[in-house]
C-alpha positions as CSV (number, residue, x, y, z in Angstrom):
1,X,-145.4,24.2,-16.4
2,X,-142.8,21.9,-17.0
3,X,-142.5,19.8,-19.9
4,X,-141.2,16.6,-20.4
5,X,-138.5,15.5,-22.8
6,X,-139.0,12.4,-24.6
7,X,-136.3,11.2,-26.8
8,X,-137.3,9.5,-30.3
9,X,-135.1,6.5,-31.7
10,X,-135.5,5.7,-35.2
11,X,-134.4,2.1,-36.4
12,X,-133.7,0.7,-39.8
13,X,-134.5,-3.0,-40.6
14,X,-131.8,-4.9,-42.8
15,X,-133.5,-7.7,-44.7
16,X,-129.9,-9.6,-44.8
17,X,-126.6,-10.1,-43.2
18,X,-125.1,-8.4,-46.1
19,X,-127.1,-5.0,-46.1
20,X,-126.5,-4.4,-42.2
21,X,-122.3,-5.0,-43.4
22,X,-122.6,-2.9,-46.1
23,X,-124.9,-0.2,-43.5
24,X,-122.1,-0.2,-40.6
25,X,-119.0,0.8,-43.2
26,X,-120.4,4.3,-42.9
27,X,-119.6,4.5,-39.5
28,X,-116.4,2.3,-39.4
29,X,-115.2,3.5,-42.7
30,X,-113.9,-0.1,-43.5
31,X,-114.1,-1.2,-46.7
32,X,-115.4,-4.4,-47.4
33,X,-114.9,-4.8,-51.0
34,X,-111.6,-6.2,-52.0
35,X,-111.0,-6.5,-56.2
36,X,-109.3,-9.6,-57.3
37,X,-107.6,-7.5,-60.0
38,X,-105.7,-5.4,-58.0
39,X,-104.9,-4.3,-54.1
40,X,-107.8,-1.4,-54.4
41,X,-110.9,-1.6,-51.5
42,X,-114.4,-0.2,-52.0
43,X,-116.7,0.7,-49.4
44,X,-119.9,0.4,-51.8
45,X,-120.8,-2.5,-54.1
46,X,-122.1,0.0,-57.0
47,X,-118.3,1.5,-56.6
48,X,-116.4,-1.7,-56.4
49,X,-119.2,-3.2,-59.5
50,X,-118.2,0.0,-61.9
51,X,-114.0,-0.3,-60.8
52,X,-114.3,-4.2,-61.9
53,X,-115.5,-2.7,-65.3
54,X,-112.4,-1.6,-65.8
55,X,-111.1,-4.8,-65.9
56,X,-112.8,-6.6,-67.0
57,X,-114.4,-4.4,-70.2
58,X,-117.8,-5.0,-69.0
59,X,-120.3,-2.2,-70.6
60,X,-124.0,-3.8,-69.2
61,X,-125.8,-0.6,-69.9
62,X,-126.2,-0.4,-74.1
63,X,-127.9,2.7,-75.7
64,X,-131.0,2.1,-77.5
65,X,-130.4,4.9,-80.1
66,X,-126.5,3.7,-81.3
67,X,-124.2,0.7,-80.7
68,X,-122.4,2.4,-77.6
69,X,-122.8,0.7,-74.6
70,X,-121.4,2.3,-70.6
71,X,-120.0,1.0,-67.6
72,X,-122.7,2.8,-65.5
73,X,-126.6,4.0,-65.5
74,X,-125.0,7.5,-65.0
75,X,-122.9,7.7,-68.2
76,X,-125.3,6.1,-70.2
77,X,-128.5,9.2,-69.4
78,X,-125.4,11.5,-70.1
79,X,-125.2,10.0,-73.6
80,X,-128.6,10.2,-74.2
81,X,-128.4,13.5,-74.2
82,X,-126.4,13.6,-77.6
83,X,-129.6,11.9,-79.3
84,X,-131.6,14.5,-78.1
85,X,-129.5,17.8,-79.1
86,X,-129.9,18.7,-75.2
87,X,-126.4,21.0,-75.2
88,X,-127.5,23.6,-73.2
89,X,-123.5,25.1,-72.1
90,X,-122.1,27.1,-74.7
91,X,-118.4,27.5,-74.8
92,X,-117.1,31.3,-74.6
93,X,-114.1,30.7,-76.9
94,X,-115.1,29.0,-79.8
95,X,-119.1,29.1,-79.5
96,X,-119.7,25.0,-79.4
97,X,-122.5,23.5,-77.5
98,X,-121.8,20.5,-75.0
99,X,-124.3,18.9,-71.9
100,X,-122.8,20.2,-68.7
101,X,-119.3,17.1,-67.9
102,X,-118.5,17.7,-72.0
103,X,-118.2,21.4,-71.6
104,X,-116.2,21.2,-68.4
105,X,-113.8,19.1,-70.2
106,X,-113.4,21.2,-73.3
107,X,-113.0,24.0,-71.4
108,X,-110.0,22.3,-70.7
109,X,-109.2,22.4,-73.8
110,X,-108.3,25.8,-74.0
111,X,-107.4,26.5,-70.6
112,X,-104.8,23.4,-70.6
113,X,-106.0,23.0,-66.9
114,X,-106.0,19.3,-65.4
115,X,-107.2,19.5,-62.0
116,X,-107.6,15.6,-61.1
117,X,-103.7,15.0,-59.6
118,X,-102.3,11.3,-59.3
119,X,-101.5,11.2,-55.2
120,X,-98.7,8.9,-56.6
121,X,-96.8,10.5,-58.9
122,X,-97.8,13.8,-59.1
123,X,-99.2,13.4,-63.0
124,X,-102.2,15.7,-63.9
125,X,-105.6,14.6,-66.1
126,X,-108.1,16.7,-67.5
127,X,-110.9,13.9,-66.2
128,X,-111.4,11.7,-63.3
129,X,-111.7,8.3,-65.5
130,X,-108.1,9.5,-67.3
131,X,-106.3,9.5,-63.3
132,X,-108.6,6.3,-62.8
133,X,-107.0,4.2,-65.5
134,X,-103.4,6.1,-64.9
135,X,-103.5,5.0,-61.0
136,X,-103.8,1.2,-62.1
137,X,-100.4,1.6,-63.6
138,X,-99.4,1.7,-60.2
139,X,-100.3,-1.6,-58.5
140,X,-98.4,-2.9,-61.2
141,X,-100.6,-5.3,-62.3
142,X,-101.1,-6.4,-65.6
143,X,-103.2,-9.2,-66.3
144,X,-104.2,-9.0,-70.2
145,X,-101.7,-10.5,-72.1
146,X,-101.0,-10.0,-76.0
147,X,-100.6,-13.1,-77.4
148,X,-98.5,-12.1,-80.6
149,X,-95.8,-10.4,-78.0
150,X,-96.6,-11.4,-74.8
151,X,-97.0,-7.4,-73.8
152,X,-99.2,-7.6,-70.8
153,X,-102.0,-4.2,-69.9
154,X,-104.0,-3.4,-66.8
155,X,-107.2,-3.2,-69.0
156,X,-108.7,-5.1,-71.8
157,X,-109.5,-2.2,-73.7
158,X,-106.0,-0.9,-73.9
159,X,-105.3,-4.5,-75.0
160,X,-108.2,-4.6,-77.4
161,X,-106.2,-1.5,-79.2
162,X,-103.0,-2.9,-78.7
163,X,-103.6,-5.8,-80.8
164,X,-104.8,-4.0,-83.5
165,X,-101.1,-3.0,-84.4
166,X,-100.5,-6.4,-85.0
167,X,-103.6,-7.2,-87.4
168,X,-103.7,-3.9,-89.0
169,X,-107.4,-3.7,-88.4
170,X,-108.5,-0.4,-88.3
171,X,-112.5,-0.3,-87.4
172,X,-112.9,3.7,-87.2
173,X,-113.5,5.4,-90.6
174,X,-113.5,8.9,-91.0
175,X,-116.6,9.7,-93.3
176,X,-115.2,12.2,-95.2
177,X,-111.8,11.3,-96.6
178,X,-112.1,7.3,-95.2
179,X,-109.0,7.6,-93.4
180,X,-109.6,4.8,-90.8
181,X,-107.8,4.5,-87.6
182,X,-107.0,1.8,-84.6
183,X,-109.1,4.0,-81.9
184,X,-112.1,6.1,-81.6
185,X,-110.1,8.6,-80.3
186,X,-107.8,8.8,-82.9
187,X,-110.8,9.3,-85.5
188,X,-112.2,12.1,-83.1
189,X,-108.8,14.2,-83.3
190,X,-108.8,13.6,-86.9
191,X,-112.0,14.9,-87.7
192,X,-111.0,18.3,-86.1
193,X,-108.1,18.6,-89.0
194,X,-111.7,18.7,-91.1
195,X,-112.9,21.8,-89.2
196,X,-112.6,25.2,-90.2
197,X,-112.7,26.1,-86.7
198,X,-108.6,26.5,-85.5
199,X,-109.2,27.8,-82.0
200,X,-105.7,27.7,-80.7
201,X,-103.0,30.2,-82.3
202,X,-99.5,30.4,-82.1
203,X,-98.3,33.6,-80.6
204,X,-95.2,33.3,-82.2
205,X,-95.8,32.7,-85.9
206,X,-99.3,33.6,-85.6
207,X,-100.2,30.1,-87.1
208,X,-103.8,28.0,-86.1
209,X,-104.7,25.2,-85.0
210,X,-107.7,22.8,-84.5
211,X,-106.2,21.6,-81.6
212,X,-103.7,22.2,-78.4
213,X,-101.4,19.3,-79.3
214,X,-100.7,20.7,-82.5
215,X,-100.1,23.9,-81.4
216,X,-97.7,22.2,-78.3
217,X,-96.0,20.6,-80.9
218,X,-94.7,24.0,-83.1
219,X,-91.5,24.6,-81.5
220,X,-90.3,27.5,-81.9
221,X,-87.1,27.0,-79.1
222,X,-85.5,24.5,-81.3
223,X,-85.5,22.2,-78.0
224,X,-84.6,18.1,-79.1
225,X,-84.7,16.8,-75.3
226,X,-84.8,13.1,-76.7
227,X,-81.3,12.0,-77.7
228,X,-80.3,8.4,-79.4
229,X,-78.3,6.5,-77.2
230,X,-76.8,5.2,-80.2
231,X,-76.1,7.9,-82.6
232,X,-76.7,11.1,-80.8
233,X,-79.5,11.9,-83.0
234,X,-82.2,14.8,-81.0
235,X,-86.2,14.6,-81.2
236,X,-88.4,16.8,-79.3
237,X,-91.4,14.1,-78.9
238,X,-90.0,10.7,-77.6
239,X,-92.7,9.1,-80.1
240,X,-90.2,10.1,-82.7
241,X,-87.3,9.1,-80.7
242,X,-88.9,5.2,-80.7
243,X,-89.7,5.2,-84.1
244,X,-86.0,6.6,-85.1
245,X,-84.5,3.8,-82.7
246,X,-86.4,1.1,-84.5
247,X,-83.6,2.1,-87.5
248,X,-80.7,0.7,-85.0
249,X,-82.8,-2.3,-83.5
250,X,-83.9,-3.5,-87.0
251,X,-87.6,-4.2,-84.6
252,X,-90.3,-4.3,-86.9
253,X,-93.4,-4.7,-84.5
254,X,-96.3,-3.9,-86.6
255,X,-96.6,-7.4,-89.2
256,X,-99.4,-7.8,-91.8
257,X,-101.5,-10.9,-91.1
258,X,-102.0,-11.5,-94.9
259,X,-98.3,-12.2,-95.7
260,X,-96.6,-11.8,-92.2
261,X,-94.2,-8.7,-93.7
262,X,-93.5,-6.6,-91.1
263,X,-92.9,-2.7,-90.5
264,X,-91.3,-0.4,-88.3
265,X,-94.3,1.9,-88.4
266,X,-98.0,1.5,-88.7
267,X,-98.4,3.9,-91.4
268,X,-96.2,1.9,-93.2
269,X,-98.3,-1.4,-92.6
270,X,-101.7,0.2,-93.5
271,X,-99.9,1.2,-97.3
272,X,-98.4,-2.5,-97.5
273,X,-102.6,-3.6,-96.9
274,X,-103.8,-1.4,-99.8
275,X,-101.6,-4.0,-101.8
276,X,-103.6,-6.5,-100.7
277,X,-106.9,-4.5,-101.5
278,X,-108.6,-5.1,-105.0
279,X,-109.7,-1.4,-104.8
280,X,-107.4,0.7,-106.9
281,X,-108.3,4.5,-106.5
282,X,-105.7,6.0,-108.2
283,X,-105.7,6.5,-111.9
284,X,-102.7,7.7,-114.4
285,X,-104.6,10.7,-116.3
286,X,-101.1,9.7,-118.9
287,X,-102.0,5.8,-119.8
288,X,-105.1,4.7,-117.5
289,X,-103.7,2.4,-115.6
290,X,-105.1,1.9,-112.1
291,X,-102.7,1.4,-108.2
292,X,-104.0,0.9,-104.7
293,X,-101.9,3.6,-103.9
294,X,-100.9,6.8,-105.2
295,X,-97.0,7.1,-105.3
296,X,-97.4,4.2,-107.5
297,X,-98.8,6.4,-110.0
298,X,-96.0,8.5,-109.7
299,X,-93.2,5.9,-109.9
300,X,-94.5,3.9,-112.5
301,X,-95.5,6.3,-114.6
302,X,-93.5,9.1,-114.7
């Protein structure tokens, strides 16, 4: 008996010129989608639609529980999950709960790993959106401008955050001593110095930490790799080097917006603001009298 073979064709209807462009990509691999911003390409809109985000700032998708607002659907159902307590990995170190890309990242945290690789420079991140941002440093483009300074960024956030060093505004409070701070971040790392948890330890001194960076940062080699040009004076973190070379420069980049003094140093700026504050929370236990800050107890008084 001999059977015939019948071949079966199935075919896709494309409602608009656009669809069947977007279809064929898959088999050309071109990619259609070209962003204004900078010289990347996209082969899907929903791709090309999230990279303009960074950009441009955009966060369309706002949570119903909090103020926070995402760039995608996808990060937004992931941040859902922290209003409902669903933390279902539990970290072998140090016992703390996270939803399933949290606890991949802190696992990173102890580990030090940072398997996402920059193809351009060779620089290693601990998250995909961290090399995302990075590789726009790249094209070189920098479209946000400051207009204090004229210092230009790739992304409105970082310029958002920039600025802030010039206004002295600091929008993230920590609830339990008020510290407040120019970036979310910033306030998330402080938070830890409130934990009694100090997961990373020193195996030289013995000493703990809440965090990796503070236990990176306890040299024990006596290593200053960050010499002065000027003087010859040696940091180990070039953050210290830039602040030190302020002192030669006479730059004083960080200016209150009350009175237009100006700082070499932020910390320095947020003290000058207390003077400005009619909150004085520092009391002489001697004679009463009330300052905005504290050393002013002790100079005045003593």
């Amino acid at each position: 008996l001999k059977t015939q073979k019948k071949n079966i064709f199935l075919f896709t209807y494309y409602h608009n010129g656009l669809s069947i462009q977007i279809h064929r990509s898959v088999h050309t691999g071109l990619r259609t989608f070209q962003c204004s911003y900078c010289p990347l390409t996209f082969k899907w809109s929903s791709h090309y639609q999230y990279h303009l985000r960074q950009h441009t700032g955009e966060c369309p998708y706002p949570c119903d529980s909090c103020s926070k607002a995402f760039k995608n659907s996808s990060s937004l159902r992931r941040h859902k999950n922290v209003h409902l307590g669903f933390k279902p990995y539990v970290c072998d170190v140090c016992n703390k709960a996270f939803s399933h890309s949290h606890y991949q990242y802190h696992l990173r945290q102890h580990t030090g790993e940072r398997p996402y690789v920059c193809q351009e420079c060779g620089k290693s991140f601990k998250n995909t959106s961290c090399l995302r941002r990075h590789s726009q440093l790249h094209s070189g483009l920098r479209p946000h401008a400051c207009s204090v300074c004229g210092k230009a960024f790739s992304q409105t956030s970082n310029l958002k955050q920039h600025e802030r060093t010039h206004s002295g505004e600091r929008p993230f409070q920590c609830s339990q001593c008020h510290k407040s701070f120019t970036h979310s971040s910033n306030l998330q790392l402080h938070l830890r110095t409130h934990s009694l948890h100090k997961d990373f330890k020193c195996q030289h001194c013995g000493k703990e930490f809440v965090m990796l960076s503070y236990l990176q940062s306890q040299l024990h080699s006596g290593l200053r790799p960050h010499a002065c040009s000027v003087c010859g004076k040696a940091f180990s973190q070039t953050s210290n080097l830039k602040q030190h070379e302020r002192t030669h420069s006479g730059e004083r980049p960080f200016q209150c917006s009350q009175c237009h003094k100006s700082f070499t140093h932020s910390s320095n700026l947020q003290l000058h603001l207390r003077t400005h504050s009619s909150h004085k929370d520092f009391k002489c236990q001697h004679c009463g009298k009330e300052f905005v800050i504290n050393g002013s107890v002790i100079l005045k008084c003593s």
